[in-house]
C-alpha positions as CSV (number, residue, x, y, z in Angstrom):
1,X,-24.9,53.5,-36.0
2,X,-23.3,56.7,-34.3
3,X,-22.1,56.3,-30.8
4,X,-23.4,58.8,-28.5
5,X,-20.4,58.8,-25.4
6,X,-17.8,57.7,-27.8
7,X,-14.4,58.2,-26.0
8,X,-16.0,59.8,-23.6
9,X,-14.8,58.5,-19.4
10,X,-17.4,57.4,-16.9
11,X,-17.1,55.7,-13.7
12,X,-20.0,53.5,-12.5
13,X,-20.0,52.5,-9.1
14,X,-21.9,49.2,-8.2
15,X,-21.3,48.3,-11.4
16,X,-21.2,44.1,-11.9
17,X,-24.3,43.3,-11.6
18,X,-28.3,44.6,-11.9
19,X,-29.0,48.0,-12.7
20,X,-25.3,49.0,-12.4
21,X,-24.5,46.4,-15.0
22,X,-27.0,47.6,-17.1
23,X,-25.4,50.8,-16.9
24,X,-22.1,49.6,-17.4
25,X,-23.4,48.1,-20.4
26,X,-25.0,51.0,-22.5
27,X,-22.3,53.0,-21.8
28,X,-19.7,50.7,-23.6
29,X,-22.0,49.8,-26.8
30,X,-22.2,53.4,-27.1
31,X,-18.2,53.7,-27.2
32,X,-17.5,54.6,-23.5
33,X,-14.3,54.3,-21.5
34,X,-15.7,53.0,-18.3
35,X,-14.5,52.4,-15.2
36,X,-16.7,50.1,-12.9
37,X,-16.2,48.4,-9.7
38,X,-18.1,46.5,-6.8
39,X,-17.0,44.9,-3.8
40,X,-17.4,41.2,-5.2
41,X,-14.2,40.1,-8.0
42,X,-15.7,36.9,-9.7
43,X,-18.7,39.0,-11.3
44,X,-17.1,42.0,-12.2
45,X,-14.3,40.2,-13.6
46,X,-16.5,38.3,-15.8
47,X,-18.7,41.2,-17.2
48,X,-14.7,42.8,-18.0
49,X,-14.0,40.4,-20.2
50,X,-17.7,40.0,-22.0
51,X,-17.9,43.7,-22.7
52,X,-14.4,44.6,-23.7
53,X,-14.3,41.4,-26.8
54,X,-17.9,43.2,-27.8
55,X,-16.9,46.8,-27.7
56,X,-16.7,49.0,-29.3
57,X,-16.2,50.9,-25.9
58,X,-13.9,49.3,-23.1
59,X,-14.2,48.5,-19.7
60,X,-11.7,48.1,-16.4
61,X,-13.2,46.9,-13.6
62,X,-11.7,47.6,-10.1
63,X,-12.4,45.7,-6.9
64,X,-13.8,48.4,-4.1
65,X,-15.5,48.5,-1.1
66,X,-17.8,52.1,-1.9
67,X,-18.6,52.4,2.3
68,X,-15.2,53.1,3.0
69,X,-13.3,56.6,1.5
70,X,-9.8,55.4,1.0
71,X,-11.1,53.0,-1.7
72,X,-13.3,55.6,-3.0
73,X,-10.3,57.7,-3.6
74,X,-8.2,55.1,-4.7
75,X,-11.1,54.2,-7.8
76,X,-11.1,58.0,-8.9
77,X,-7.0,58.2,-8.7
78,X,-6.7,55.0,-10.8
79,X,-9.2,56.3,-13.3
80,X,-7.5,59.5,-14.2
81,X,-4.0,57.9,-13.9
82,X,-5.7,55.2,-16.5
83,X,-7.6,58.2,-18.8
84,X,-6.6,62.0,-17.5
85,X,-9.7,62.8,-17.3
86,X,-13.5,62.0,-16.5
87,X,-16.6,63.5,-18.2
88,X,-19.3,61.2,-16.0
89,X,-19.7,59.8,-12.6
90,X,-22.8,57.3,-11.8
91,X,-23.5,56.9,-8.1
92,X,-25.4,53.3,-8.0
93,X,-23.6,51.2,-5.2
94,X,-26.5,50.8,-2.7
95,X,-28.5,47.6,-0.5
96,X,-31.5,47.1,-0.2
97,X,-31.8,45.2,3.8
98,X,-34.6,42.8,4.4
99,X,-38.0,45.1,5.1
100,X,-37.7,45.2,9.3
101,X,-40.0,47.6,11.3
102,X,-38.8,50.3,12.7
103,X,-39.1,48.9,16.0
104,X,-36.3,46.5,14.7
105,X,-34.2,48.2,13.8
106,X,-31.2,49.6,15.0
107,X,-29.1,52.5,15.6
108,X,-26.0,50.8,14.0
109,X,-27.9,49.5,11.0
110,X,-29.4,52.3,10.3
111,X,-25.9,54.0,10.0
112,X,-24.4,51.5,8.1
113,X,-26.5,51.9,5.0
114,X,-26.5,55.6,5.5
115,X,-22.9,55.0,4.6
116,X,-23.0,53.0,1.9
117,X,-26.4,54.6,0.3
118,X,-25.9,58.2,1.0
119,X,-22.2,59.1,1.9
120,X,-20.5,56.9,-0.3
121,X,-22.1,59.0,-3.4
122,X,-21.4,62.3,-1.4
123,X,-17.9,61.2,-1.2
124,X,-17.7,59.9,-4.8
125,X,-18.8,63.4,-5.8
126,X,-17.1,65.5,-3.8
127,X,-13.5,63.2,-5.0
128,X,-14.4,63.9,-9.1
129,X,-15.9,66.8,-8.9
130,X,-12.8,68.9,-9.7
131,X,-12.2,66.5,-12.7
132,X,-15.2,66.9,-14.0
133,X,-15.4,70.8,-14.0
134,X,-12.4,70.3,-16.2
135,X,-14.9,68.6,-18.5
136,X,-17.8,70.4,-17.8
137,X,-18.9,66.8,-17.2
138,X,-22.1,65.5,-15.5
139,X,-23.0,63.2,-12.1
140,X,-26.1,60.7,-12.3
141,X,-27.0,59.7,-8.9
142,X,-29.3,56.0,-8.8
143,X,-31.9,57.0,-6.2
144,X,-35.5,55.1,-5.9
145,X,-38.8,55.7,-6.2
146,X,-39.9,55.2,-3.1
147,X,-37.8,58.0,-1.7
148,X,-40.5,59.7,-2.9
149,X,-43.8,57.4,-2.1
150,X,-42.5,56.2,0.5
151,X,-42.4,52.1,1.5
152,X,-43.4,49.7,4.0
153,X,-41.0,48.5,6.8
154,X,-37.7,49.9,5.0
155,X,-38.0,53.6,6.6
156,X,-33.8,53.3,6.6
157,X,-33.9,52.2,3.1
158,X,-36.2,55.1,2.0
159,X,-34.0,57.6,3.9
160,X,-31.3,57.0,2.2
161,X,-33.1,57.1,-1.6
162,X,-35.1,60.4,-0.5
163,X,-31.9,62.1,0.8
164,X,-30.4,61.0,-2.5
165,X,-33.0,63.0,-5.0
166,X,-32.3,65.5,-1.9
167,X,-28.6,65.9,-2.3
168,X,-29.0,65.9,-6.1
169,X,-31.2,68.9,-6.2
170,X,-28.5,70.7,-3.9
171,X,-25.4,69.7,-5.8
172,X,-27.3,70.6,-9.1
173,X,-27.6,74.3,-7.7
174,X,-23.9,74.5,-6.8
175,X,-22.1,73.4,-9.7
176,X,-24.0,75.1,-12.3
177,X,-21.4,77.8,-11.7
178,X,-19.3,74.9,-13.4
179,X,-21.2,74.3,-15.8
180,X,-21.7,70.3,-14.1
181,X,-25.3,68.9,-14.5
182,X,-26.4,66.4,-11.6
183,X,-29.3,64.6,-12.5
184,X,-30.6,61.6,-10.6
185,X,-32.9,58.1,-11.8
186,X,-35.6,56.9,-9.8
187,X,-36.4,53.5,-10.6
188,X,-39.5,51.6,-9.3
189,X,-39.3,47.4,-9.9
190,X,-36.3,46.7,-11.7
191,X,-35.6,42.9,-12.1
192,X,-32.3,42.4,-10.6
193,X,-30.8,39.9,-8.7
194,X,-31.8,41.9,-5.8
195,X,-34.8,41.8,-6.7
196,X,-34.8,38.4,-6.7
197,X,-33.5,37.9,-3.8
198,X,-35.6,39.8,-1.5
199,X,-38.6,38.0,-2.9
200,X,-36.9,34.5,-2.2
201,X,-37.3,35.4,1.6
202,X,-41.2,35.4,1.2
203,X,-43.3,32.8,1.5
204,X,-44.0,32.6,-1.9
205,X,-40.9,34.2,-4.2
206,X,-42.8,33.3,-7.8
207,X,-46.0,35.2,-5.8
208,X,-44.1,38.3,-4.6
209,X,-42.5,38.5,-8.2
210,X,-45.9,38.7,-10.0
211,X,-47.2,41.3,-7.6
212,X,-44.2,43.4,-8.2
213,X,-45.3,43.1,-11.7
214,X,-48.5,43.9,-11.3
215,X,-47.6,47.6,-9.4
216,X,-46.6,48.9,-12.7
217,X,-49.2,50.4,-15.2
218,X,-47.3,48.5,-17.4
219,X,-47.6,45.1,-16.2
220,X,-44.3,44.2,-16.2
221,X,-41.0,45.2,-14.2
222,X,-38.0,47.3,-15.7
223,X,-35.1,46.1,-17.3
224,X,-31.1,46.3,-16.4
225,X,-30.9,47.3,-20.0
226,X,-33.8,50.5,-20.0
227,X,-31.8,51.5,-16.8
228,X,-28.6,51.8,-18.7
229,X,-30.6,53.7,-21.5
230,X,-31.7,56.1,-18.9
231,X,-28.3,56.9,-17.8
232,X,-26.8,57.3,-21.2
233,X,-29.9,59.7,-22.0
234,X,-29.0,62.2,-19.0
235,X,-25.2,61.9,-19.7
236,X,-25.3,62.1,-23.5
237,X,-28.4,63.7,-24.5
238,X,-30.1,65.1,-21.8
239,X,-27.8,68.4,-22.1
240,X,-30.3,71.2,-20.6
241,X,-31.2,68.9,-17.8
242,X,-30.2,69.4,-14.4
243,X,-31.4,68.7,-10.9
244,X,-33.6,66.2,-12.1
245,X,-35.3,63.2,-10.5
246,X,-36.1,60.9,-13.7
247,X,-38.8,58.0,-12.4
248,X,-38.1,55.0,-14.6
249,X,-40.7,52.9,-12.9
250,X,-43.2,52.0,-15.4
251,X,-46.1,54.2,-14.3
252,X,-46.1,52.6,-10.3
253,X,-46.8,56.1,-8.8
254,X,-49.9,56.1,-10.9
255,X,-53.4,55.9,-10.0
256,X,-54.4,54.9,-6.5
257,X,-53.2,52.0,-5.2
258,X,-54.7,49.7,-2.9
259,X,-53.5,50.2,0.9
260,X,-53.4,48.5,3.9
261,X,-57.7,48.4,4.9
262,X,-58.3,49.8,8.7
263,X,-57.5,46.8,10.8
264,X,-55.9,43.0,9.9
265,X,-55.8,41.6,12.8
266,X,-58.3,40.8,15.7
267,X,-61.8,39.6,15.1
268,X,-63.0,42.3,12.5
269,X,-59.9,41.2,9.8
270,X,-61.9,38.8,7.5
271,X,-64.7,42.0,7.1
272,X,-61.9,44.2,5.9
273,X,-60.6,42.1,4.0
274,X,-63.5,40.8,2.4
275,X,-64.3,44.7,2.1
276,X,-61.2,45.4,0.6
277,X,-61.5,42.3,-2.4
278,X,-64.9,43.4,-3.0
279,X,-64.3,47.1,-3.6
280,X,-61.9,46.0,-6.3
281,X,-64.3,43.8,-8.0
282,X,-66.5,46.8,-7.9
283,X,-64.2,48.8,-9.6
284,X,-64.2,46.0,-12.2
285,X,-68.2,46.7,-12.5
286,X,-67.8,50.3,-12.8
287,X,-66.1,49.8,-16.3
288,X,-68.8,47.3,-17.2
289,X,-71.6,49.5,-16.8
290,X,-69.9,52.4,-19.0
291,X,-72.8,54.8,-17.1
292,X,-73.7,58.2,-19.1
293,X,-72.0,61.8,-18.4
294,X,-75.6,63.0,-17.9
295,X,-76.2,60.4,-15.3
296,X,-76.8,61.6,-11.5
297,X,-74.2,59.6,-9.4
298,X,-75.1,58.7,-5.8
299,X,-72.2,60.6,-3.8
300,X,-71.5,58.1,-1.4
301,X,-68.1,56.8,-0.9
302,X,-68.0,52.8,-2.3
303,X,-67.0,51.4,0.9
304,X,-70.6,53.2,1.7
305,X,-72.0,51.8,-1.7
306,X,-71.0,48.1,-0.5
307,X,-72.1,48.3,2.9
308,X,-75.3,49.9,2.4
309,X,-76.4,47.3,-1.0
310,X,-74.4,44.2,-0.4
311,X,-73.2,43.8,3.1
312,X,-75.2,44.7,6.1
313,X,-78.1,42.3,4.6
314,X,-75.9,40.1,4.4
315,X,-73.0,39.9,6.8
316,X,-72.8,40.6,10.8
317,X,-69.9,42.6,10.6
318,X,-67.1,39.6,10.2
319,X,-66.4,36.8,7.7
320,X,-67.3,33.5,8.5
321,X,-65.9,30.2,7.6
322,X,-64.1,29.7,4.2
323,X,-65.8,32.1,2.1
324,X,-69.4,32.4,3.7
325,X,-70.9,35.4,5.4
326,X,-72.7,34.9,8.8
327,X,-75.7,36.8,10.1
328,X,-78.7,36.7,7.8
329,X,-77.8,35.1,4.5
330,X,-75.3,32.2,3.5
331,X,-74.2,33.4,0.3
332,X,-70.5,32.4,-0.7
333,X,-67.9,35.5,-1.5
334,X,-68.9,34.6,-5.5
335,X,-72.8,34.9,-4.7
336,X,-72.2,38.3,-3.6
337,X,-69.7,39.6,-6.3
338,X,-72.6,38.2,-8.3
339,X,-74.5,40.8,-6.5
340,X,-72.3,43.4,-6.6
341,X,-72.1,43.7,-10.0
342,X,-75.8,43.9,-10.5
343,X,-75.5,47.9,-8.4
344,X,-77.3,50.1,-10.9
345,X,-74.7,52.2,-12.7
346,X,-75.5,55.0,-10.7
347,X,-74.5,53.8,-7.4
348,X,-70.9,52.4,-9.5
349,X,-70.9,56.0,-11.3
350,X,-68.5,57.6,-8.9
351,X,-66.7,54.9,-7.7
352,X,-63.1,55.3,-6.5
């Protein structure tokens, strides 16, 4: 099998563990001279010595701490003095904090991960650049997807990533003079240990895993390993590329997904929420019914559809008990699914 980065230098940053490893990774099986570091020693010292008795590439790892400059300029001056030269840089090092509201947060926090997230890879770049205009080499910046869609309680976090695809856009524009592509991955639910981690401070961490499974098209969350591929794509292949924000994220951006309903809180929460469950089941019915092109659809919005056939004869505008509706009736949540599914295809026809 031909190696496609044989010989050639890269420096990964964030490199001994998750997606970084998975970097560090494909870029040695494919013949790579890398240079990786992390703040930690234990782990990156251990992945050193796995890689470099598999080759066929080698690896040197190099303690840093990517938030502060003299140690970012102390990793690029080690890797020419080790090499000469460097043909790839991959900004990864990041955090990810525990989600906070923005009420929570702080000034100081919110500067401290623009440090490490943003102007640690502005740094990095800025240091090798002039190296790898020598090489006409290339910059893959690890960004996230929800720079782009946005998440819940991390509005720091998001920042950052956004600023990121940003920034790569920018740089892309500015050293094509030089004939240097800057490309940037986006990935969505990567298992990683810091993945892992964030879900152990749930409730329910096996819970919060399979919903993050579930967000993907797919069904499943990315790899350390398909991240690495993605990186070796855009450094080794990917050679008319530039300025580009590759998602890696399974499909997650696809489709509508289900949001937050109007209010879950206060005395009208079990109505939404019972209003939320039961337009998804509906959507479930929709397929069943497989209705006819030809077919007239009512025009209604479902939330309309559900109200009008299933809930107001039903329900007095809350939940009651463990499952049961008040007003009216006394049918169970299943009862009324039951019901649901029996709306004439028409009504289901141009459900959302």
């Amino acid at each position: 099998m031909s190696l496609r980065y044989h010989n050639k230098v890269v420096i990964v940053t964030g490199g001994s563990k998750g997606i970084g490893r998975g970097i560090v990774r494909a870029f040695v099986e494919n013949g790579a001279k890398v240079v990786f570091c992390a703040r930690g020693g234990p782990a990156g010292e251990a992945l050193e010595e796995e890689l470099n008795s598999a080759g066929p590439g080698s690896c040197k790892f190099i303690k840093c701490d990517m938030s502060k400059e003299e140690e970012i300029k102390m990793l690029i001056s080690v890797t020419v003095q080790l090499y000469g030269h460097i043909d790839c840089l991959v900004n990864n090092a990041g955090w990810h904090p525990p989600h906070k509201a923005t009420d929570e947060t702080t000034a100081e926090e919110f500067r401290e991960l623009l440090n490490l997230n943003l102007i640690s890879y502005f740094l990095a770049s800025k240091i090798a650049l002039p190296y790898l205009r020598q090489h006409q080499g290339n910059i893959i910046n690890v960004s996230s997807l929800v720079g782009t869609i946005g998440q819940k309680d991390a509005a720091p976090y998001v920042a950052t990533k956004g600023a990121i695809i940003a920034m790569t856009k920018a740089m892309a524009v500015d050293e094509s003079r030089c004939n240097v592509r800057v490309n940037c991955i986006s990935p969505g639910n990567v298992m990683t240990p810091l993945w892992e981690e964030l879900a152990a401070q749930t409730p329910d961490a096996a819970e919060a895993i399979r919903v993050g499974e579930n967000a993907q098209l797919m069904g499943r969350m990315g790899t350390e390993a398909e991240c690495g591929l993605a990186a070796l794509y855009l450094a080794a292949d990917a050679t008319f590329c530039t300025g580009i924000d590759l998602l890696l994220s399974g499909g997650a951006e696809l489709n509508y997904g289900f949001k937050s309903p109007p209010c879950t809180t206060g005395s009208d929460a079990p109505f939404f929420l019972w209003l939320t469950a039961t337009r998804q089941l509906l959507q479930g019915c929709r397929s069943h019914h497989r209705t006819q092109p030809s077919m007239q659809a009512e025009a209604r919005p479902i939330h309309a559809v559900v109200w009008q056939t299933v809930l107001r004869p039903h329900a007095d505008h809350q939940l009651v008990g463990e499952g049961r509706l008040g007003g009216s009736g006394d049918q169970t949540l299943s009862e009324l699914v039951t019901a649901s599914c029996n709306l004439s295809p028409a009504l289901l026809h141009r459900a959302v």
